[in-house]
N, C-alpha and C positions, 0 to 999 in steps of 0.2 A: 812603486814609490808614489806612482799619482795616487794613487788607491788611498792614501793615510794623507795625501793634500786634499782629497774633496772630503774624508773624513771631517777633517779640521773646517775647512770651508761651509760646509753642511750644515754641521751642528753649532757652528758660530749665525749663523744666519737664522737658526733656528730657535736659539733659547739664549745669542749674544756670550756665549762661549765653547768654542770648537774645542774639541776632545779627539783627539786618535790614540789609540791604544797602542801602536806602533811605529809608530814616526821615527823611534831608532831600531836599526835591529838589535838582537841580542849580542852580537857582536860587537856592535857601533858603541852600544852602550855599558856591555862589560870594559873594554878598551877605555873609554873616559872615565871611567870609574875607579879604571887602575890608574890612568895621572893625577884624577883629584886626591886619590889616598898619597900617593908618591908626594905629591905637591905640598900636602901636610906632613908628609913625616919629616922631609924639609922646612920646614917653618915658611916655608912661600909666601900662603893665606895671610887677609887683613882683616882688619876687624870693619866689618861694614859700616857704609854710613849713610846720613841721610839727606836729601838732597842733590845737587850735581856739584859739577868743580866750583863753580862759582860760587856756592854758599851750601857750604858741608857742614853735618856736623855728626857727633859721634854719642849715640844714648843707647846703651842695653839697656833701659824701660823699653824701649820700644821697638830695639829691634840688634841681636845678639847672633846672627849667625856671621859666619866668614868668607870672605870671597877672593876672587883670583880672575882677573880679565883674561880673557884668550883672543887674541892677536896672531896674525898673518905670520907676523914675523919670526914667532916661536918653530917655525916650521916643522910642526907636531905633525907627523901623520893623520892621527886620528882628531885631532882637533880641523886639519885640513878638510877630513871626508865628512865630519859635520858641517866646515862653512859652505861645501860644495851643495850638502845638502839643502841649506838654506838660501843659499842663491836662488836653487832648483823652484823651492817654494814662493819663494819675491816674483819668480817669473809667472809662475804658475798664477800666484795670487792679481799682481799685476795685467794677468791678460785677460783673466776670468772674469776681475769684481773693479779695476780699473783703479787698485789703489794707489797707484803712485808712490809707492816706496822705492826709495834710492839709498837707500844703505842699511846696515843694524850693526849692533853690539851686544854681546854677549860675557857673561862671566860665572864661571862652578861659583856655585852656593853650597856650605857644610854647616849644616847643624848639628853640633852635639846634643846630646840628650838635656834636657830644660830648656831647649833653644826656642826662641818664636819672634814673630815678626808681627806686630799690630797692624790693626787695620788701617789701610794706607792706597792713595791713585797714586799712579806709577809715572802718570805725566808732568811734568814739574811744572810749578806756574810762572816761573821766567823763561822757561823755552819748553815751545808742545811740540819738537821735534821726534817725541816718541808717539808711534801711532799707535802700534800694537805690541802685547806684551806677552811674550814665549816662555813657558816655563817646559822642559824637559826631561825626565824622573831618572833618576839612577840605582834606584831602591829595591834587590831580586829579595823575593821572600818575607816582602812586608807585609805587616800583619796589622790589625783593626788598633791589636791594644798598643802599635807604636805612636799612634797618633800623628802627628805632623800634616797634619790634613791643609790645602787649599780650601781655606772656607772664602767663596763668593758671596759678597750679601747683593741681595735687588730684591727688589719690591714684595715681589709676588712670590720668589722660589729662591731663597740661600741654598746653594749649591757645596756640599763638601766635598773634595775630591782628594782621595786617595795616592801616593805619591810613587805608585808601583813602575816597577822599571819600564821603560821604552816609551811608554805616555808619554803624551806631548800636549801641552794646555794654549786658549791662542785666545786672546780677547784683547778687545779698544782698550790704551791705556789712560785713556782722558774717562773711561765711563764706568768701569765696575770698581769701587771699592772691594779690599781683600785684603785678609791676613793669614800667614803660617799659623796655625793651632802650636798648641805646645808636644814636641817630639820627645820621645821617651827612647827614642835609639837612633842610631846616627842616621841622619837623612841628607842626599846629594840628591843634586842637579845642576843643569846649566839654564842660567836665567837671561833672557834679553829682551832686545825691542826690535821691531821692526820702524826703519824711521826715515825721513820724509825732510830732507834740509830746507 
């Protein structure tokens, strides 16, 4: 497990966004893959929106996929063995780079096919309690021409990254601008922040 936390640590130090190829197992992430589908065949899923509580709002211009918070409370197994695993990382990140993070949130993201998300910082500008921003892929057997790409823009080297299962994405949510590419086949994840009251 340390082994995919200095993955992410590394290469976020390196080029400002950490990449591990396996940060879930094949297990961890077939398992969540099966509640996000389950959660939709229930109607669970909302329609995303933009903003926090405090000043929401709701535009497929800019951004059309559906989401689902995960909470304590649900006491999902497998959602449990992911929170455990991201305490693990808070600790790890915490003792290595001294980031002082004291809590996070997280929620599955589903994009249907023409889904996509505009270029957008994740950190709001009435509260910058989100430091860092976790995206986690659900996707066995994707391929080029499904699209849905993480596109990072910066300066020097836009970054597209691929949304294949177990990947785990880790960047400042105050500093890279990014948008979801337009997906041509369903695309899951669990998306959150690492954050800092």
């Amino acid at each position: 497990m340390e082994n995919s936390f200095e993955d992410l640590i590394a290469s976020y130090i390196e080029n400002k966004v950490g990449i591990s190829e396996h940060f879930l197992s094949t297990d961890l992430a077939n398992n969540l893959k099966q509640n996000l589908i389950v959660l939709n065949q229930k109607s669970l899923l909302m329609e995303a929106g933009i903003g926090n509580s405090e000043k929401v709002s709701y535009d497929g211009a800019i951004r059309s996929d559906s989401i689902y918070w995960l909470d304590k409370k649900h006491n999902n197994a497998f959602e449990n063995e992911f929170f455990a695993q991201i305490e693990a990382f808070i600790i790890y990140l915490n003792q290595s780079c001294y980031a002082g993070i004291t809590g996070y949130e997280f929620h599955y993201s589903l994009y249907e096919s023409g889904d996509f998300y505009l270029k957008h910082l994740d950190q709001f500008k009435n509260n910058p309690s989100r430091k860092y921003s976790m995206i986690s892929y659900l996707n066995s057997n994707w391929l080029e021409s499904d699209g849905g790409e993480l596109l990072i823009h910066q300066l020097d080297n836009n970054q597209k990254i691929s949304p294949t299962q177990g990947k785990t994405v880790f960047f400042k949510s105050d500093e890279l601008v990014h948008e979801v590419l337009v997906t041509q086949n369903t695309r899951m994840s669990i998306t959150g922040w690492l954050k800092s009251d």
